[in-house]
Every structure is written in C-alpha cells, then in structure tokens.
C-alpha positions in Angstrom: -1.6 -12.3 43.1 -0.1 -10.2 40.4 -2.4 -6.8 39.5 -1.9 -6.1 35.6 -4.3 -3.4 35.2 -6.4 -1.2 38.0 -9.8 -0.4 36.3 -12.1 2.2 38.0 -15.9 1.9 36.7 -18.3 4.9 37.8 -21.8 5.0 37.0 -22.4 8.4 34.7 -25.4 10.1 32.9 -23.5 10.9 30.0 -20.9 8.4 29.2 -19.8 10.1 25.6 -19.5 13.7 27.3 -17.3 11.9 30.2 -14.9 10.2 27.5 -14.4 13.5 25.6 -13.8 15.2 28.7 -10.8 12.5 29.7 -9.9 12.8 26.1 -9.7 16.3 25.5 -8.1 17.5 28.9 -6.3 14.4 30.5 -4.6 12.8 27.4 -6.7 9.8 28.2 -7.0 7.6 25.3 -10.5 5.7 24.3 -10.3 2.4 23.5 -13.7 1.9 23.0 -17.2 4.6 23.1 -20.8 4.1 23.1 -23.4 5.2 24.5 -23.3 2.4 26.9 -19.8 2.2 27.9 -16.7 4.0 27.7 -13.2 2.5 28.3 -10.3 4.8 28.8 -6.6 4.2 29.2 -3.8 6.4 30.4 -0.8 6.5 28.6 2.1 4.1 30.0 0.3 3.3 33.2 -1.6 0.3 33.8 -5.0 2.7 34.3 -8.3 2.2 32.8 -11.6 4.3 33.7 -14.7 3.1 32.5 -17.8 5.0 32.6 -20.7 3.3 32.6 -24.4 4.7 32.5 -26.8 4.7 35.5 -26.2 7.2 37.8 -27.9 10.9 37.3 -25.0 12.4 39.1 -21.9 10.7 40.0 -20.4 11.1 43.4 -18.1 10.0 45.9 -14.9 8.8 43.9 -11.8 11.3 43.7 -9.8 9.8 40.7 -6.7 11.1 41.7 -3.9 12.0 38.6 -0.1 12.5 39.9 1.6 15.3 37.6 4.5 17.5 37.7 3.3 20.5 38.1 -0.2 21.0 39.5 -0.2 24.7 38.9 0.4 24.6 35.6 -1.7 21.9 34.9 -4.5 24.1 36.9 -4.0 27.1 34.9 -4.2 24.8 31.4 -7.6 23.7 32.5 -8.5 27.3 33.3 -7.4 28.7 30.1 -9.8 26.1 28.2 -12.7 27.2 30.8 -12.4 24.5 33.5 -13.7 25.6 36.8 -10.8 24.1 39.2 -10.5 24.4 42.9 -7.5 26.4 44.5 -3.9 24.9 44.3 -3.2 24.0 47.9 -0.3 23.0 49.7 -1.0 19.7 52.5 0.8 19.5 55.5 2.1 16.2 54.4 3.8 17.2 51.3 1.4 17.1 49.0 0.5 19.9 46.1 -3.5 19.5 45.0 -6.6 20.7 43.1 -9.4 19.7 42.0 -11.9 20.1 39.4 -15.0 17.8 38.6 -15.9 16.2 35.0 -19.3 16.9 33.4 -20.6 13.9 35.5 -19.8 15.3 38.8 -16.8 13.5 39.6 -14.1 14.7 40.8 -10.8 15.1 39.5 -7.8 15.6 42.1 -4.3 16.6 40.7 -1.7 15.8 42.6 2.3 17.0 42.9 4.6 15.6 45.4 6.7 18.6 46.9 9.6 16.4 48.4 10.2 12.7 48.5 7.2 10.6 47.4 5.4 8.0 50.0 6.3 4.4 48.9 
C-alpha cells in the first residue's frame, strides 16, 4: 500500500477559531473553512488536519510539528501571547514544547539534537 497523504481529524467546539489558529501561528494553509469542517494542509508535506465539530473539549492527540529550532519557535509563539510549555531536552535526543490550540489540543514542537531516528 502506498500512503499519499496522512490526514488527522479531531473533533473541536470551534472549528473556524482552530483553523485561524493553524493559520496564523503554524503556516498551515486552509483549503477549505466552515463552520462544519476545516481542512488544513502543511506546506510540502503530505499533512492534512481536519477539524471537525463535536467535541466540547478536545483531548488526547499531540499533533507533533518537527522544526529547526524549537526555542525559537517557542519564543515566536510567546511574543504573539501563546502560553507554551518549557523547552526541554529528552534523554533520547529529542528538543520539545508544547502549547495547546483554542480547542485543547495539544501542539508538541519537536527539534532533533543529533542524528534523526529513521
């Protein structure tokens, strides 16, 4: 089986207020937004988040977004009043923080300090 595009769909209150956020702070681009569904693609990947109404507060999904510099990218969000988490170092090589969208998700940055895992 070949994959051509990895689409994650979470269940939101506020689907417009979720694609703005993506828009605005993670260069996500919309390809389509109503009140009943969003789709949104990240440039030259083969990524696609839909948001989708239903839940009152999203949970339990860490949409995870590979950078190059996570403390930068931490301190952009900051400076444009993003609550984020503390830039952390893992054990296995692995730079992180994490802030969550206006539906409760969260949103994990990630910078690979040495070689990445295949």
């Amino acid at each position: 089986m070949r994959v051509q595009r990895v689409s994650l769909a979470a269940q939101v209150a506020d689907v417009r207020g979720g694609a703005a956020f993506y828009t605005e702070h993670f260069a996500f681009r919309p390809t389509m937004v109503w009140d009943h569904v969003a789709k949104l693609v990240q440039p030259d990947t083969d990524f696609e988040l839909v948001l989708l109404p239903g839940a009152a507060r999203a949970g339990g999904v860490i949409i995870a977004l590979e950078v190059a510099d996570v403390r930068a990218e931490a301190e952009r969000l900051a400076a444009a009043g993003i609550a984020t988490g503390p830039v952390q170092d893992e054990e296995w090589g692995e730079r992180l923080c994490q802030v969550r969208d206006p539906n409760g998700l969260t949103v994990q940055l990630v910078q690979w300090l040495g070689e990445r895992p295949a």
